[in-house]
N, C-alpha and C positions, 0 to 999 in steps of 0.2 A: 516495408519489409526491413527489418534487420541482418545482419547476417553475424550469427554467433557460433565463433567453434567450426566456422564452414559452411555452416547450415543458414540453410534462408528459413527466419521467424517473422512469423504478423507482427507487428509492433504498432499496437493501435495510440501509443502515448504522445505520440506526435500531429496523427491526422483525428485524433477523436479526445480531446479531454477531457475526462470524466466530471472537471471538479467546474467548468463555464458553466450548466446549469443552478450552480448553488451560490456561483459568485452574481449571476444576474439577479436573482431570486431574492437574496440575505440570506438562504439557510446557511447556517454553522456546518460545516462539516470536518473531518479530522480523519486523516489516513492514518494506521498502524501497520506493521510489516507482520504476516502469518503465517510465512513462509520461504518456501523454493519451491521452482515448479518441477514436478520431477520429469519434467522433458527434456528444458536447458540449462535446470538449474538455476535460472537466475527467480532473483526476488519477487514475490509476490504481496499483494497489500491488500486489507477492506478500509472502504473508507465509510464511516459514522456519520451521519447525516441527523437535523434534529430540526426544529422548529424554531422560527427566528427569535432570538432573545435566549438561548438556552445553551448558549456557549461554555459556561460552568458545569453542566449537564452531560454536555458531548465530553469536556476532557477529563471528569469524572469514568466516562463507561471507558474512554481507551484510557488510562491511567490503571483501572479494573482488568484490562484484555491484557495490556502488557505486563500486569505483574500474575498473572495468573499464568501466561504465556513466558514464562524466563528463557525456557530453553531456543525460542524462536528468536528472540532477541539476539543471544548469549553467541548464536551460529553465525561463523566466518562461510561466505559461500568458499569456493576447494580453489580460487584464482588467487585467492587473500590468504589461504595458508601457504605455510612456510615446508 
């Protein structure tokens, strides 16, 4: 558990990391940011996963997500504004 803002949040990023199956494996994988969550607000990400050898591949489709995606990018979460 995290505790954000007061509030106690799951925070699986410490006891569960997504990204150990793909480092055992060889698959390529690639995190992009898609968001906030609109509970805590904070950041949210998918992460791109492909077949091994196709590293070129993966940061073709997020290079694709992120610029289709500006405005996700472009957003200060509200702790970082002024």
């Amino acid at each position: 558990m995290a505790t954000i803002n007061g509030k106690k949040v799951p925070f699986l990023g410490a006891s569960r990391p997504l990204t150990g199956p793909h480092n055992f494996t060889g698959f390529p994988s690639q995190v992009v940011p898609t968001g906030f969550s609109p509970i805590v607000n904070m950041p949210v990400a998918m992460q791109i996963v492909g077949m091994p050898g196709a590293e070129a591949r993966i940061l073709r489709i997020a290079h694709a997500y992120e610029q289709a995606t500006l405005e996700v990018r472009n957003r200060l979460p509200e702790i970082l504004k002024a």
